[in-house]
N, C-alpha and C positions, 0 to 999 in steps of 0.2 A: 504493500500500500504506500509507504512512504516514496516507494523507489517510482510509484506512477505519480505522485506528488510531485517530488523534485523534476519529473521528466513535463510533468505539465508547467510549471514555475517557468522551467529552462522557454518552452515554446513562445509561452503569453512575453518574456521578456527577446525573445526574439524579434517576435511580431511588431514588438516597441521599437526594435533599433531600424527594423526596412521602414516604419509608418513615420516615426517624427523625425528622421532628417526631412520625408516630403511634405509632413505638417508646418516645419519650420522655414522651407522653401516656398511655401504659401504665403507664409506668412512675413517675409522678405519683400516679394513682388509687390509695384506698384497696383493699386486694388481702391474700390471702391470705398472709402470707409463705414463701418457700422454703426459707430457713432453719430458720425455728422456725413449725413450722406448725399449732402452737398458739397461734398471734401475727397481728397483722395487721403489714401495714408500709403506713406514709403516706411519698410524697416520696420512694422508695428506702430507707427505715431502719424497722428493725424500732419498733412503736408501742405501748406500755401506755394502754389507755383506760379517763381515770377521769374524773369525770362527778356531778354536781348541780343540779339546775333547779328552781324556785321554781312550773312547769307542767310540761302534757306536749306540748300541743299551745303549742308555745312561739313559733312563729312570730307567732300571733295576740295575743302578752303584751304590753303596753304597758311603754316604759323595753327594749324587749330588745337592745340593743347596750349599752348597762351594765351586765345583765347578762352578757353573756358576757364583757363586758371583766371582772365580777368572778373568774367561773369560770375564765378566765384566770390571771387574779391568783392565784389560787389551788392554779394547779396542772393541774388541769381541762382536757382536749382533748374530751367526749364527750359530746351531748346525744339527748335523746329527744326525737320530733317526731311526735306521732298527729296526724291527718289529721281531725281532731277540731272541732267547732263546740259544743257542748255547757255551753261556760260564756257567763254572760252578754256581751256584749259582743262574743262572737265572731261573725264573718262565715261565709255559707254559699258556697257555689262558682260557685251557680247565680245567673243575675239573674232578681229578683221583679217582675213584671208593677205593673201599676197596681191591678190587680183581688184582690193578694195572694196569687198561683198564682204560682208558677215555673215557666220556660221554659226545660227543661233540654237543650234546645238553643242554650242562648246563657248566657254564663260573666259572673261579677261580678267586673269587671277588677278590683279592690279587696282580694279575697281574694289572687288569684295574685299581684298584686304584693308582696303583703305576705308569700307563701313564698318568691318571687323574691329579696327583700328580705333575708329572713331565710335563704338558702340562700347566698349572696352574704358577706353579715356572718360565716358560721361559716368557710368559706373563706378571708377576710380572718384571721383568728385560727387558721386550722389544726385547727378544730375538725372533730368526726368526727360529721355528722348520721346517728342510726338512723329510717328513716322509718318510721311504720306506718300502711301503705296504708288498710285501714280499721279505721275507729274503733269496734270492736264494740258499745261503749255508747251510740255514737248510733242505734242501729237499734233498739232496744226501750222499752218504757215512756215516761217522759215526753217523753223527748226525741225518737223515734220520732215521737211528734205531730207533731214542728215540723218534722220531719228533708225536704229537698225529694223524694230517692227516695220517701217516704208517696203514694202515689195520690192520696190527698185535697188533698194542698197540690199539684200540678205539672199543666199542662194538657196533657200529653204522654201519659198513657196513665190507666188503670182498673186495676182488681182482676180482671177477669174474664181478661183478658189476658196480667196480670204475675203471676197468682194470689199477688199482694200483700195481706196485712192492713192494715185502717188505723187497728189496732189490735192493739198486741203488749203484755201488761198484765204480761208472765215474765221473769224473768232471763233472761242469756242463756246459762246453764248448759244451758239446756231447749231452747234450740234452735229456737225458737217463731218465728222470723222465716224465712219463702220465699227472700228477697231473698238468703240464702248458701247457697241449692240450685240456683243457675241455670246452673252450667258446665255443657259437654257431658255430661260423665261421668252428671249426674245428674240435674238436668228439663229439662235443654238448653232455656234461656227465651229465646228470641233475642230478644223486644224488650226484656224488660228487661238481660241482656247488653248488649246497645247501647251503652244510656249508661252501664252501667258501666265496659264498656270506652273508652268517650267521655274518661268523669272519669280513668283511669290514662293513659290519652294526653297529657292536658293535662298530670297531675301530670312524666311523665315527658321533657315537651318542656322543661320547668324544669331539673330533676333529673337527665337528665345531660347536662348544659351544665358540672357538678360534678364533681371525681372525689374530694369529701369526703364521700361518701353511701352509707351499707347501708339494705337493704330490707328490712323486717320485713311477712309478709303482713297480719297480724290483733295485735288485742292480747286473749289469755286465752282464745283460740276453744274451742269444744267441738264446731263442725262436722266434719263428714267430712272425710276427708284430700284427699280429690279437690276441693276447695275451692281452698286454698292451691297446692297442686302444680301447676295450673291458671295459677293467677297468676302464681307466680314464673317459670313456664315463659314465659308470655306476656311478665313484664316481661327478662329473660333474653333473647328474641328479641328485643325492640324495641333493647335497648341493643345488641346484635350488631349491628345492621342500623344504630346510628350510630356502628357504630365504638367503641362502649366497653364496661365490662365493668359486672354487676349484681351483686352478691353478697346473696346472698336466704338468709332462714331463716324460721321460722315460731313465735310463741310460746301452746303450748299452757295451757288452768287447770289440768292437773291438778297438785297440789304434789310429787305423790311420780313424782319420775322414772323407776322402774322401769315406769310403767304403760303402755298399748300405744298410745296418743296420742306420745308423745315415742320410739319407736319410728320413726315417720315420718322426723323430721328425724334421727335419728341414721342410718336407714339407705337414706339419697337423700341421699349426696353430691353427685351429678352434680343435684342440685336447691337445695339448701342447703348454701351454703357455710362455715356456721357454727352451732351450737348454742346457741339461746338458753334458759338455767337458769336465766330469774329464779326460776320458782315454786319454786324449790331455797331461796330465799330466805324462805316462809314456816319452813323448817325453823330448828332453833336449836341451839347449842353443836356436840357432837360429830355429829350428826346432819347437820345442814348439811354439815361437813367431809367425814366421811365419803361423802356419796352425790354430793356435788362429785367427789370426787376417783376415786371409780369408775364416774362416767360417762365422764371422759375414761378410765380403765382399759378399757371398755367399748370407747370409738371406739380406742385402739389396739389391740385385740385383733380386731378386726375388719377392721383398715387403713383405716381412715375417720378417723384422726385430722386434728382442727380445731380453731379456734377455739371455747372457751365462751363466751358473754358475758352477762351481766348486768344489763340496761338497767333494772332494779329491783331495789333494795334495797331492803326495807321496813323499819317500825321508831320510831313517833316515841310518844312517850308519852301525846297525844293522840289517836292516831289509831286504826285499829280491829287493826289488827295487829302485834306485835310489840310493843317499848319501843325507846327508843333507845340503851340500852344492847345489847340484841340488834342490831338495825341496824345500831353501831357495829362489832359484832361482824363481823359476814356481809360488811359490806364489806370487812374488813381481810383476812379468811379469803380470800376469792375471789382478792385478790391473791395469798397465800402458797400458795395451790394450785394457783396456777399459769392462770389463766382470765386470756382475753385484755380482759374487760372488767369497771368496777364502777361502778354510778351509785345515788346514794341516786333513789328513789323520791319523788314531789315531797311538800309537808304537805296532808293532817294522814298520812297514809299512811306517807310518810318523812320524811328529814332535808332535804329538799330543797337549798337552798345557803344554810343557816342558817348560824350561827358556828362553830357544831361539825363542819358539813361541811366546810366551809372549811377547818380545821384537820385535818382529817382527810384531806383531800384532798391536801392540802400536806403532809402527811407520808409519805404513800404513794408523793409525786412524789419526792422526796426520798431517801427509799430506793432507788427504781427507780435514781436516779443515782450511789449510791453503790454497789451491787449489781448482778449482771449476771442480772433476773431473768427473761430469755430462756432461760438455760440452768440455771435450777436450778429445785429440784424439792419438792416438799412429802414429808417426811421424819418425823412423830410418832414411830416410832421409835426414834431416837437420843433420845428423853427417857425419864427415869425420874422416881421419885420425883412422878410428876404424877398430881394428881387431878384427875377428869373436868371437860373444855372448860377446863380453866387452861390450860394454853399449847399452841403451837400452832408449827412449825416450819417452816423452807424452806432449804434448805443447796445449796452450789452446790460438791460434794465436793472439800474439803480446800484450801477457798480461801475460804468465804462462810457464815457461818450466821446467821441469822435466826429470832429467838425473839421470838412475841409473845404476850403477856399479858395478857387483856383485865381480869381484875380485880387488879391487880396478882399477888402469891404465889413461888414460887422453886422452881425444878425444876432438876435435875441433867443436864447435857449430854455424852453422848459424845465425845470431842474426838478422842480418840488418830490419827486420820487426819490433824493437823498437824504443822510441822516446823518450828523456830524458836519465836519470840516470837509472840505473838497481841495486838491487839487490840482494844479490848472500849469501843463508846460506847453510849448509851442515848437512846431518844427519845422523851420526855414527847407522846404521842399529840395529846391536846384541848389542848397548848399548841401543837406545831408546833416544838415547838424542842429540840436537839442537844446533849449533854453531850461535853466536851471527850475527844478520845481517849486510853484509858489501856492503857500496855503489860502483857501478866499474863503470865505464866508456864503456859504447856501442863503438862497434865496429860491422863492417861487420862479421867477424868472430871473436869468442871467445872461449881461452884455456881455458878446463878446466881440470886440475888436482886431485885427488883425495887426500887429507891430508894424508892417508894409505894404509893398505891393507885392502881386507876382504869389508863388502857392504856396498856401499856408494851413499849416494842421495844428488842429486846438485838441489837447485830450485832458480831460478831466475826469479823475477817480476819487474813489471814497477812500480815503484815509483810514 
């Protein structure tokens, strides 16, 4: 009897040692948090992701371990990584023949080492790679020319076949390329399928080796929904089948999120496990705010509540959208309403990890650690005396308030829900730096003034 005792002990502690290294491998990976599940958590603890890159397909950037060492330095855990060949210098996936055709049957060890490289490095820093599978502006117009899936350039298939053009001259507003109608749902193309499913094997033999990786299907698509849903199901399975988890979303062009494109991802949880609102981002002042904070109103009314995230912030004074004073704006906002992620948009487009990001980035970190901004909540309300898009709230009730101000100005705060002394520091936004804490005196209502011009955060706690 003893001897089936000790021989059963032995098994149940065996069974322990194959289960919780993969319990503890779960519980490593970037994931949804259970907590706050408008949050992601990295490593077991709940994570704020904020984020600046100098590209987008950043793997391929020369200097990219000092960059992130900077993004670090900064503050910074969250990068964007398209899938992307389109700038000079960058590498294609596929290895080119002698003859100048690709042979998209056999890979250019060159490219993968260099995301191996750079999926390795974010890891090393705890950073938080968003991938986006495909690069929707490499499949049209010029770069379409060069792209190896074009017929013309690869000696694996034709046009007749792939019913591929080798020639797409439209935006990709229009839709104009074959090559993202090929899943089942829709011209079920199985030889061009093939390789595509070929190239997301490779990507994902790398990728989850990781567990510092979200999955973005497309970047701006305007294809059918049965496109992405497709994908993210497929890459979902594959990580199943090694044992780990995928968390997939999909980021649509349309800007205005009430429209039926961003319907998709809000209402296929069990597909997306997160909502990407960059295009919320070309909105500006009250408007951004506002349609922010009622899409998440949205997913919880529906019990779909997730993470939002932001893998674009646009905004740079050169560039073709927004200024960087609005930029500045929409990144700060995004944190105070509560989205679980904010990255400037790289230049001329945004602020990429210029100086201003950098400080900006470092102040939001900043806050996060002074403030518990897991469980508080974006609150406009509680202000009066404010004219439109001057400040902007987040209060973590009756213990946390957070007033920011993007062009300096002074609005009046509800307070009466404190007890005791309060107090009250300031943080000079574009310097990064903290004024020393002053005790004030509670009142029902309270002035508050900004020291300047230009962006300014008021936090006031209960002592």
């Amino acid at each position: 009897m003893k001897t089936k005792r000790i021989r059963m002990y032995i098994s149940i502690l065996f069974i322990l040692f194959l289960t919780i290294p993969s319990m503890n491998l779960y519980a490593q990976e970037i994931q949804v948090s259970e907590q706050y599940p408008t949050y992601f958590e990295y490593q077991g603890k709940p994570v704020l992701l904020l984020g600046g890159t100098v590209d987008d397909n950043l793997f391929q950037i020369v200097g990219l371990e000092q960059h992130l060492d900077l993004l670090v330095a900064s503050g910074g855990n969250y990068v964007r990584n398209t899938m992307s060949s389109r700038d000079e210098g960058n590498l294609w996936p596929f290895h080119m023949q002698e003859d100048g055709l690709y042979d998209l049957n056999r890979w250019n060890d060159a490219y993968w080492e260099r995301f191996d490289d750079f999926l390795k490095a974010c890891e090393e820093r705890d950073i938080i790679v968003q991938i986006e599978i495909w690069a929707t502006f490499d499949f049209y117009r010029d770069i379409w020319a060069v792209n190896p899936f074009n017929p013309k350039n690869n000696r694996n298939y034709d046009t007749a076949r792939t019913k591929l053009h080798t020639v797409v001259p439209t935006h990709p507003i229009f839709r104009g390329n074959p090559f993202f109608w090929s899943v089942p749902e829709m011209d079920n193309n199985a030889q061009l399928m093939n390789y595509q499913q070929s190239f997301v094997d490779k990507l994902l033999s790398y990728s989850l080796q990781y567990g510092n990786v979200l999955y973005c299907m497309d970047n701006e698509t305007s294809v059918t929904a049965s496109w992405g849903r497709f994908w993210a199901k497929y890459i979902k399975m594959k990580a199943r089948l090694a044992d780990r988890k995928a968390l997939c979303t999909e980021m649509w062009d349309s800007w205005d999120l009430s429209r039926p494109q961003h319907f998709e991802t809000m209402h296929h949880p069990e597909i997306y496990d997160f909502v990407d609102i960059s295009q919320n981002n070309h909105q500006t002042g009250d408007n951004h705010w506002e349609n922010g904070i009622n899409q998440m109103k949205n997913l919880d009314k529906l019990g779909y509540l997730r993470p939002l995230t932001n893998v674009k912030v646009y905004g740079n004074d050169g560039g073709r959208h927004k200024t960087t004073q609005q930029g500045i704006e929409a990144f700060i906002r995004n944190v105070l309403m509560g989205c679980a992620s904010s990255r400037f948009h790289r230049p001329t487009s945004g602020q990429g990890l210029n100086e201003k990001a950098q400080k900006v980035i470092r102040s939001m970190r900043d806050l996060s650690t002074k403030v518990n901004v897991f469980e508080s909540e974006p609150y406009n309300e509680l202000l009066s005396d404010r004219d439109p898009a001057e400040a902007y709230c987040m209060v973590l009730p009756g213990r946390e308030y957070v007033v920011y101000f993007p062009e300096g100005g002074s609005v009046s705060l509800y307070y009466a829900a404190f007890r005791g002394n309060v107090s009250l520091e300031w943080c000079d936004v574009l310097k990064a730096e903290w004024s020393e804490a002053v005790t004030i005196e509670p009142t029902a209502i309270i002035e508050l003034e900004c020291p300047g011009e230009g962006h300014w955060i008021a936090l006031l706690k209960t002592e």
